[in-house]
TIMI-2910 file (N, C-alpha, C, CB; in pm, 1 decimal, decimal comma, always signed):
<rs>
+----------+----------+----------+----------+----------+----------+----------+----------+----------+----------+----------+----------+------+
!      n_x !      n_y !      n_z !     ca_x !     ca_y !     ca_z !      c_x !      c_y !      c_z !     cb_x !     cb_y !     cb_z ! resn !
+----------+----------+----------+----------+----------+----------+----------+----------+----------+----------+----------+----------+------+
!  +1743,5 !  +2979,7 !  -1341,3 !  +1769,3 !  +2870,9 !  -1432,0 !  +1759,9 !  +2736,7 !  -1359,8 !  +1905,9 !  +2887,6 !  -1496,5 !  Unk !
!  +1811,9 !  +2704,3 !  -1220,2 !  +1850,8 !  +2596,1 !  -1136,2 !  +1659,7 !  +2571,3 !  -1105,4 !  +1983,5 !  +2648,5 !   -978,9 !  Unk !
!  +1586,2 !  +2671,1 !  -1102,1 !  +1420,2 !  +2623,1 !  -1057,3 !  +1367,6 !  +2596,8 !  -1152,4 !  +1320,9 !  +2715,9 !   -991,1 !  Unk !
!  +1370,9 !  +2615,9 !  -1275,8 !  +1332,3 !  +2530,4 !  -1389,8 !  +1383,1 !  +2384,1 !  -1423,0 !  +1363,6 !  +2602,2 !  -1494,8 !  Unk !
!  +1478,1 !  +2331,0 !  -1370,0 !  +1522,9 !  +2222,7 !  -1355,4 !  +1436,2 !  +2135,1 !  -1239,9 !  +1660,8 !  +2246,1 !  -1331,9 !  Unk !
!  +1444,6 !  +2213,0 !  -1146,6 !  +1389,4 !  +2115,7 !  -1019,9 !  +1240,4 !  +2134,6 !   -995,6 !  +1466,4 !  +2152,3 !   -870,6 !  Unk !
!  +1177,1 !  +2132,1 !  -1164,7 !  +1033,4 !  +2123,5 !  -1219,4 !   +995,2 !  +1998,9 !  -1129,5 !  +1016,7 !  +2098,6 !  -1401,5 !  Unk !
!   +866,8 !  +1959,2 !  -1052,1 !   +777,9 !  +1841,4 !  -1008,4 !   +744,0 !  +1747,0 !  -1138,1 !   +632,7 !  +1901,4 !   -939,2 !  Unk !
!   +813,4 !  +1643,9 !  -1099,6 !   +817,5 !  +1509,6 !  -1212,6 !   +659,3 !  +1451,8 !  -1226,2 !   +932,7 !  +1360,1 !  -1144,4 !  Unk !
!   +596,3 !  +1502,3 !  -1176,7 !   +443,7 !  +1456,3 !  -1146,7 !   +351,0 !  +1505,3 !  -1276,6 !   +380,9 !  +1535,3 !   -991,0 !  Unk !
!   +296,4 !  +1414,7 !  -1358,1 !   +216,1 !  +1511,5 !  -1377,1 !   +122,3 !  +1622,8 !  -1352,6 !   +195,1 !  +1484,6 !  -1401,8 !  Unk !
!    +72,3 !  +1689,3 !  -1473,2 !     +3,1 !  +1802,9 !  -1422,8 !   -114,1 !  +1769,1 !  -1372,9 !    -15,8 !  +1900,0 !  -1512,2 !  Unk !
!   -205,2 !  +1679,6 !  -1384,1 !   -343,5 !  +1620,8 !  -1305,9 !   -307,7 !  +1601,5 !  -1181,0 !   -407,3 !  +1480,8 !  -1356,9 !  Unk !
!   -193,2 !  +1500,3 !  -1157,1 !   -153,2 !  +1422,6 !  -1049,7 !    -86,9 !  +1531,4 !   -953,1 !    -54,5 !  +1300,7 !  -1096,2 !  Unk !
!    -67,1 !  +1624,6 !   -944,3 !    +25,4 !  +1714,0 !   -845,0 !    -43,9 !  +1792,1 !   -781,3 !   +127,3 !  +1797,0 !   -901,2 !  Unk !
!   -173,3 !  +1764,0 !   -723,6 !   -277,1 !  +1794,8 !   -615,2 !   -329,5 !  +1650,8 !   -564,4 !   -407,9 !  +1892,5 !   -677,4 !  Unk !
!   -307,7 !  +1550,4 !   -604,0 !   -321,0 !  +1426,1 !   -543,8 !   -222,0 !  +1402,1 !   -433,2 !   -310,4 !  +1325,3 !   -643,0 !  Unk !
!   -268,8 !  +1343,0 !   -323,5 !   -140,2 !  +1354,7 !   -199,8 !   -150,9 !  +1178,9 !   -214,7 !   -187,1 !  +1453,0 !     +9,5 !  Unk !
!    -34,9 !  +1150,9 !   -220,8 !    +13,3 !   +993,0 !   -203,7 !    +65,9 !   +970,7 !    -86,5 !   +117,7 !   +943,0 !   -299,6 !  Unk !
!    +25,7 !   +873,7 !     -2,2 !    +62,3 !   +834,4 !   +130,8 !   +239,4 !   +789,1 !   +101,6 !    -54,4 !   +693,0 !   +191,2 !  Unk !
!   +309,2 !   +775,3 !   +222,9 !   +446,4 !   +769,9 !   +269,7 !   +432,2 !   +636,3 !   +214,9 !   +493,9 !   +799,0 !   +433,2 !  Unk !
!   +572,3 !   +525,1 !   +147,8 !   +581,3 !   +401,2 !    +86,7 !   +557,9 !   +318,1 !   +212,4 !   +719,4 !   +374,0 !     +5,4 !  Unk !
!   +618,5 !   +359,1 !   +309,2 !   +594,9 !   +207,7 !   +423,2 !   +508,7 !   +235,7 !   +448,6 !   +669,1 !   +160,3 !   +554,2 !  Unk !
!   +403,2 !   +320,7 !   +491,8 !   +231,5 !   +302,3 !   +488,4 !   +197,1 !   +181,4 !   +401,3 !   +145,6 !   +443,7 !   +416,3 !  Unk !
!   +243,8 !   +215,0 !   +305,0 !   +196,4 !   +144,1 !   +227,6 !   +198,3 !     -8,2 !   +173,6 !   +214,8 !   +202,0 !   +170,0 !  Unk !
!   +321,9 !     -1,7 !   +197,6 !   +362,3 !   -190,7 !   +259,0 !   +303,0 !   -240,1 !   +346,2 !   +495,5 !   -229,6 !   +323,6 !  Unk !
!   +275,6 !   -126,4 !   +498,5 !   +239,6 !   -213,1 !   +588,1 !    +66,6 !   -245,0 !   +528,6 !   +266,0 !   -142,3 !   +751,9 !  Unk !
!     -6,5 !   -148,0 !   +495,5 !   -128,4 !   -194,6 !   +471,1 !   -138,5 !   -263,0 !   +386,5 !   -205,5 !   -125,5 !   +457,0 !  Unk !
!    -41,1 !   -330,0 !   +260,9 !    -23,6 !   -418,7 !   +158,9 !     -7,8 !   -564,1 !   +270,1 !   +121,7 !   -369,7 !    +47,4 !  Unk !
!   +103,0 !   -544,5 !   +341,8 !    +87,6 !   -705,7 !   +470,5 !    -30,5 !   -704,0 !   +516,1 !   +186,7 !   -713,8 !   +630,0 !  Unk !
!   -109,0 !   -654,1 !   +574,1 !   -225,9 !   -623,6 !   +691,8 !   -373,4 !   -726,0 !   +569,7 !   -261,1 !   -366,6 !   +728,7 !  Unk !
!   -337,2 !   -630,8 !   +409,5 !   -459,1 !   -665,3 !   +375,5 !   -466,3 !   -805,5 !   +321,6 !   -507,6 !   -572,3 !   +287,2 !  Unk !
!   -286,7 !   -884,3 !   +284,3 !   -252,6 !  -1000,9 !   +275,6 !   -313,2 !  -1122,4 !   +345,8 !   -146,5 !   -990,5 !   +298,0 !  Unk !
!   -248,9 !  -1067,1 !   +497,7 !   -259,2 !  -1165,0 !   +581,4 !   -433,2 !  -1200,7 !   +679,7 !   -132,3 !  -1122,3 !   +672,9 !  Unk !
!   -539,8 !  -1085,4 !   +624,2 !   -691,4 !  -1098,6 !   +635,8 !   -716,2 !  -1149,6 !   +504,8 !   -777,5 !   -961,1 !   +669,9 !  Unk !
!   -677,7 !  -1135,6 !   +417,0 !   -741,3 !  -1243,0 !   +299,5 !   -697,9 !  -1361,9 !   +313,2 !   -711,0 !  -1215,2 !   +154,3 !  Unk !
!   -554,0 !  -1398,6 !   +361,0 !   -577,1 !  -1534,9 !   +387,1 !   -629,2 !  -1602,3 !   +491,0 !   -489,9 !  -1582,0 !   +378,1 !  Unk !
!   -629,4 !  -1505,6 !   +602,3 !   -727,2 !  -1549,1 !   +773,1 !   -855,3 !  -1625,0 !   +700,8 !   -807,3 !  -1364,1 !   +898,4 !  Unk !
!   -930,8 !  -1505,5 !   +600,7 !  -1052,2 !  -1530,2 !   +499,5 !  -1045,7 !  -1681,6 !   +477,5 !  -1038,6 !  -1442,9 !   +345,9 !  Unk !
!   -948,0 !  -1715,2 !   +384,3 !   -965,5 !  -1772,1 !   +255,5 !   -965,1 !  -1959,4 !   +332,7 !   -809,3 !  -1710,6 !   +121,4 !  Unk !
!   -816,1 !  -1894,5 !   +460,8 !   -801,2 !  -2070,6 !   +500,0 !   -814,5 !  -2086,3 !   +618,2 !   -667,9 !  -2149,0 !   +473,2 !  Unk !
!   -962,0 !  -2024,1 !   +638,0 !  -1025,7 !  -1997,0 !   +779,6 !  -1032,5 !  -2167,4 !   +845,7 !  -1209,3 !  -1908,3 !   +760,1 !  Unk !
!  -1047,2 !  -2238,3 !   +786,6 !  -1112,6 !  -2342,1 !   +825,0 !   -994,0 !  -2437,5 !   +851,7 !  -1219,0 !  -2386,2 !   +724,3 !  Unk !
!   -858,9 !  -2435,9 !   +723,8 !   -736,2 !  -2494,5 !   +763,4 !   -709,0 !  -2421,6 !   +896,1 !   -619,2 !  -2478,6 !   +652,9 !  Unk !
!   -707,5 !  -2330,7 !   +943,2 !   -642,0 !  -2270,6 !  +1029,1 !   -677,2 !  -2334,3 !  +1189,2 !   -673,7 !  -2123,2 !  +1003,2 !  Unk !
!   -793,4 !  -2343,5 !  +1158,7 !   -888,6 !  -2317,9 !  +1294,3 !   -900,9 !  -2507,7 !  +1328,9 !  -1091,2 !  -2210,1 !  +1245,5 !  Unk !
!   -880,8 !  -2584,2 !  +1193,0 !   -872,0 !  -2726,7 !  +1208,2 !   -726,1 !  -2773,3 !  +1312,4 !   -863,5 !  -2790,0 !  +1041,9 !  Unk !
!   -606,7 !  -2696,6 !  +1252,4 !   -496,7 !  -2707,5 !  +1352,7 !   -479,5 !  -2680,2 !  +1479,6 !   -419,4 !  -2657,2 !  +1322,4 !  Unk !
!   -608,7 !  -2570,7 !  +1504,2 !   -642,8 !  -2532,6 !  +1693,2 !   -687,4 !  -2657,4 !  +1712,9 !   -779,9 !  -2398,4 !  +1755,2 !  Unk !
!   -807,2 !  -2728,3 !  +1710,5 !   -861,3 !  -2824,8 !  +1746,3 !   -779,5 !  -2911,6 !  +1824,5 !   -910,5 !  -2874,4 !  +1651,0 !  Unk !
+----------+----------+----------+----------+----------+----------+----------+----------+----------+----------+----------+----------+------+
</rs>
């Protein structure tokens, strides 16, 4: 009775999909942040080296 309860909340498509660990996932959420803005204010940036 107790293993019918502790059924996988996942759906049925989704429960062969493997989802990476959450702080993976933050960190590559910062990583891909902080290269789009290297990108974006390449030129502010590189004006303040000067």
């Amino acid at each position: 009775m107790t293993e019918d309860n502790n059924e996988e909340l996942r759906p049925r498509k989704m429960r062969g999909v493997a989802f990476p660990k959450a702080k993976y996932g933050a960190i590559i959420a910062v990583i891909v942040i902080i290269v789009v803005n290297l990108i974006y204010y390449k030129e502010t940036i590189f004006s303040f080296l000067k």
